[in-house]
DOFI-325925 format. One line per field, with one value per residue: residue number from 1; residue in three letters; x, y, z of N, C-alpha, C in turn. Coordinates in steps of 0.05 Angstrom, whole numbers. Atoms other than C-alpha are relative to their C-alpha. Example, Ala and Ser with C-alpha at 12.3 -4.5 7.8 and 13.67 -1.06 7.14 Angstrom:
DOFI-325925
seq = (1/2)
type = (ALA/SER)
n.X = (18/-16)
n.Y = (-24/-24)
n.Z = (0/-1)
ca.X = (246/273)
ca.Y = (-90/-21)
ca.Z = (156/143)
c.X = (18/-15)
c.Y = (24/22)
c.Z = (0/14)
//
This chain:
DOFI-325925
seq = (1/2/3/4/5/6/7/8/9/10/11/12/13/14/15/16/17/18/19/20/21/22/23/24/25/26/27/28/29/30/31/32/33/34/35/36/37/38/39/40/41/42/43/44/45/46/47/48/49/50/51/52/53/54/55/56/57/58/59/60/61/62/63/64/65/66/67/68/69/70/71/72/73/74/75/76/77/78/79/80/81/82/83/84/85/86/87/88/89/90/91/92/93/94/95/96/97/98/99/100/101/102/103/104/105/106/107/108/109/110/111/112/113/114/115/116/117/118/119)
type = (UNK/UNK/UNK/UNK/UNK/UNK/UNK/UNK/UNK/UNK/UNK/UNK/UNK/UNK/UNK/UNK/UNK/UNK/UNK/UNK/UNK/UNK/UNK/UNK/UNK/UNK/UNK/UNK/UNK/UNK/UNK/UNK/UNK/UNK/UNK/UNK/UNK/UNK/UNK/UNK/UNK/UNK/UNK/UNK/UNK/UNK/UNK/UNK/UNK/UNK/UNK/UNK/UNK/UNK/UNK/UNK/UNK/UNK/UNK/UNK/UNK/UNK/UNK/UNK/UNK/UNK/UNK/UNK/UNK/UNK/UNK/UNK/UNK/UNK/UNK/UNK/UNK/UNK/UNK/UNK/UNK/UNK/UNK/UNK/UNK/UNK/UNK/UNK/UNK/UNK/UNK/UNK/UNK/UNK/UNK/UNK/UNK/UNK/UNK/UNK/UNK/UNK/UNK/UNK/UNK/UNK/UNK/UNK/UNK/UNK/UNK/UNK/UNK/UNK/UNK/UNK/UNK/UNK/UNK)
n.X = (21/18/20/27/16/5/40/17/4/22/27/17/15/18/34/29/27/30/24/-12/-12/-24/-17/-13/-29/-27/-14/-10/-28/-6/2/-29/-22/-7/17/20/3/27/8/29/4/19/30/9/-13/6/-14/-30/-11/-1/-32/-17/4/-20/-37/-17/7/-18/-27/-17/-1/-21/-21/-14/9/18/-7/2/-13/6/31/17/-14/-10/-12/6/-25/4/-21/-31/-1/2/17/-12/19/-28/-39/3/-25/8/-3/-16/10/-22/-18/9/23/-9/-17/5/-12/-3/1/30/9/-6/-4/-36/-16/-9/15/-2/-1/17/5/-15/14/27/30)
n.Y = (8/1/-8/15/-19/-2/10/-20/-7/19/-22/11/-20/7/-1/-9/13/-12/20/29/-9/-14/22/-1/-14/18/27/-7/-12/28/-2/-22/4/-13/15/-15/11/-6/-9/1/-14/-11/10/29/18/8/-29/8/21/3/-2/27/25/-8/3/28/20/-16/-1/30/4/-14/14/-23/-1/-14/5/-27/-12/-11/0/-22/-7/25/-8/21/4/17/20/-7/-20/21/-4/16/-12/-3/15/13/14/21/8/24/12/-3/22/20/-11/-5/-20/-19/-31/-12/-22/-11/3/-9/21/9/-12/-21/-30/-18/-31/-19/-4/-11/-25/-3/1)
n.Z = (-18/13/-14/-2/-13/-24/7/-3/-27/-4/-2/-24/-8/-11/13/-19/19/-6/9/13/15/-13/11/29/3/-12/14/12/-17/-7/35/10/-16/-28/-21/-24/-28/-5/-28/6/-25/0/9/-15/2/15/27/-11/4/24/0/-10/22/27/-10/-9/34/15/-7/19/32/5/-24/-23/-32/-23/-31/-28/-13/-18/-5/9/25/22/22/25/18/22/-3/-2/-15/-36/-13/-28/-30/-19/-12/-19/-4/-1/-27/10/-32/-4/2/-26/-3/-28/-13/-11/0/-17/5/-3/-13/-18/-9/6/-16/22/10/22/-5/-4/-19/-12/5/-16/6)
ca.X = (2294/2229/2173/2098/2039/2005/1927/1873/1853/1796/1726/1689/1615/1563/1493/1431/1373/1307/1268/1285/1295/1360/1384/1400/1454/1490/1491/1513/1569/1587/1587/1641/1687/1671/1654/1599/1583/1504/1480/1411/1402/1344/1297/1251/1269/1231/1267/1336/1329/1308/1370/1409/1385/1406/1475/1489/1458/1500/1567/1563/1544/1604/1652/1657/1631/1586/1609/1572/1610/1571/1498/1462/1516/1536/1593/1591/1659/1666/1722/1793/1779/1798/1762/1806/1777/1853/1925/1892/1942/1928/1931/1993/1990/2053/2105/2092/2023/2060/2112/2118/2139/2170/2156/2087/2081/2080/2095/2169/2197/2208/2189/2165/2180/2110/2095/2161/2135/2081/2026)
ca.Y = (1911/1893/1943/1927/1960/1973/1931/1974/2003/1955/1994/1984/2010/2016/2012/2024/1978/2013/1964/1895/1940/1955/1893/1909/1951/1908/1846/1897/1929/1856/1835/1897/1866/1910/1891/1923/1929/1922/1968/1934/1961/1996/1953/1896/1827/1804/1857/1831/1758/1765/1805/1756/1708/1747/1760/1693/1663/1725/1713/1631/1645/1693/1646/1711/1716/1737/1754/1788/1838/1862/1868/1890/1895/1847/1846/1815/1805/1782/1726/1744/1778/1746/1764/1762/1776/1801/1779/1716/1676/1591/1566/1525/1469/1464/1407/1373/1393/1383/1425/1473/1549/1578/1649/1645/1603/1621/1562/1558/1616/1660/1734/1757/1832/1854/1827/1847/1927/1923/1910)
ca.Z = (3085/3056/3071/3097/3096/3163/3169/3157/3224/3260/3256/3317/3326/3373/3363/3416/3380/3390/3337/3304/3244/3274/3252/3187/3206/3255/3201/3147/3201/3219/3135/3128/3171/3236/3305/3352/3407/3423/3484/3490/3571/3548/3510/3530/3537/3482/3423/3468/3456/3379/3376/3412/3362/3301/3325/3340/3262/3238/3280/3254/3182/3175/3228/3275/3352/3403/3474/3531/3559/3610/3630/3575/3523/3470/3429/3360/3319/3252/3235/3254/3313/3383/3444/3518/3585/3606/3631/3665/3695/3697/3774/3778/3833/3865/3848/3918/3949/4017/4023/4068/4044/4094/4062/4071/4126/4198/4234/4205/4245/4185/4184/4119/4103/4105/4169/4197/4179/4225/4184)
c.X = (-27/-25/-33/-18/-16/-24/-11/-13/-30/-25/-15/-32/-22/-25/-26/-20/-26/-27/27/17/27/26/15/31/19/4/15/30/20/15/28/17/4/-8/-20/-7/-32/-9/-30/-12/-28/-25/-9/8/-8/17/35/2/-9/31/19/5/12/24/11/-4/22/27/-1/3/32/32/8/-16/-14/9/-19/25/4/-30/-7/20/19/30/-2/22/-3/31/29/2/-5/-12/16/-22/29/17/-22/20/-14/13/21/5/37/12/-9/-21/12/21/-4/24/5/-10/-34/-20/13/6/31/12/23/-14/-4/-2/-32/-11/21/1/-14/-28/-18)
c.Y = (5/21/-9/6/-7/-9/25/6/-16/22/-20/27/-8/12/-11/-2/15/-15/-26/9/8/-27/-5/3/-17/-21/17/8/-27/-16/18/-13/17/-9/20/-14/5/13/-6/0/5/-10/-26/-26/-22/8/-30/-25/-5/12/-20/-18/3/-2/-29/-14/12/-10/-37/1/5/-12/27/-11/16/-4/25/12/20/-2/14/3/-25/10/-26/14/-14/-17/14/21/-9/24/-7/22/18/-20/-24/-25/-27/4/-22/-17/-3/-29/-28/16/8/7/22/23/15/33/7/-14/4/-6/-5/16/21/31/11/30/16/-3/11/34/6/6/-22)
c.Z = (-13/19/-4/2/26/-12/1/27/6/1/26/5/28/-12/30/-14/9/-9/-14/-27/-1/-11/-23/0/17/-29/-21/10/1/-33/-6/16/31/18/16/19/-4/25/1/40/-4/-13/11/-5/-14/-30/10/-13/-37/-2/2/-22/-32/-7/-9/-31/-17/-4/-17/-26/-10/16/19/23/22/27/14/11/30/2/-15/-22/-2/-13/-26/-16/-19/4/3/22/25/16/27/16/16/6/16/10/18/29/-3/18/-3/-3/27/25/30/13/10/-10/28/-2/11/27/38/29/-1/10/-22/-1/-23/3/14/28/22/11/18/-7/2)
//
């Protein structure tokens, strides 16, 4: 059985910009192959959207990615590094729009358990 070595473990940093100068270090972090996260909460929304703008020239040069992740904090991934929001599960329309489930509907003279409980 052929053995494999394990990837090198992903480096993830954060970084809290204070000046533009700050920028160095994300494109260099980004450049190494790591991702960060940006917590820019705290500075004005002039600093924020230069940032913004870096990121984003950074993440295409290099084919990586910029996602908000929240108010105020960025993330910026270099290439090979997906990005989910969670388990989200596609809406699946039902085979025939107009059938009636008895399980869920209350018209067909079916008791489901939980209303049976008394809740």
């Amino acid at each position: 059985m052929p053995v494999h070595a394990l990837p090198a473990p992903m480096r993830v940093h954060m970084i809290t910009p204070l000046t533009f100068n700050d920028a160095q270090e994300i494109g260099d972090r980004i450049k190494g192959g790591s991702s960060v996260f940006l917590d820019m909460r705290s500075i004005d929304r002039d600093l924020e959207e230069r940032l913004r703008d870096f990121c984003a020239g950074v993440a295409a040069a290099l084919e990586g990615s910029v996602t908000d992740v929240a108010q105020g904090i960025l993330l910026v991934a270099p290439a090979g590094v997906s990005i989910s929001r969670g388990a989200e599960e596609p809406h699946r329309a039902s085979p025939d729009p107009y059938r009636r489930d008895p399980y869920y509907d209350a018209d067909a003279g079916v008791t489901p358990l939980f209303r049976s409980m008394g809740a």
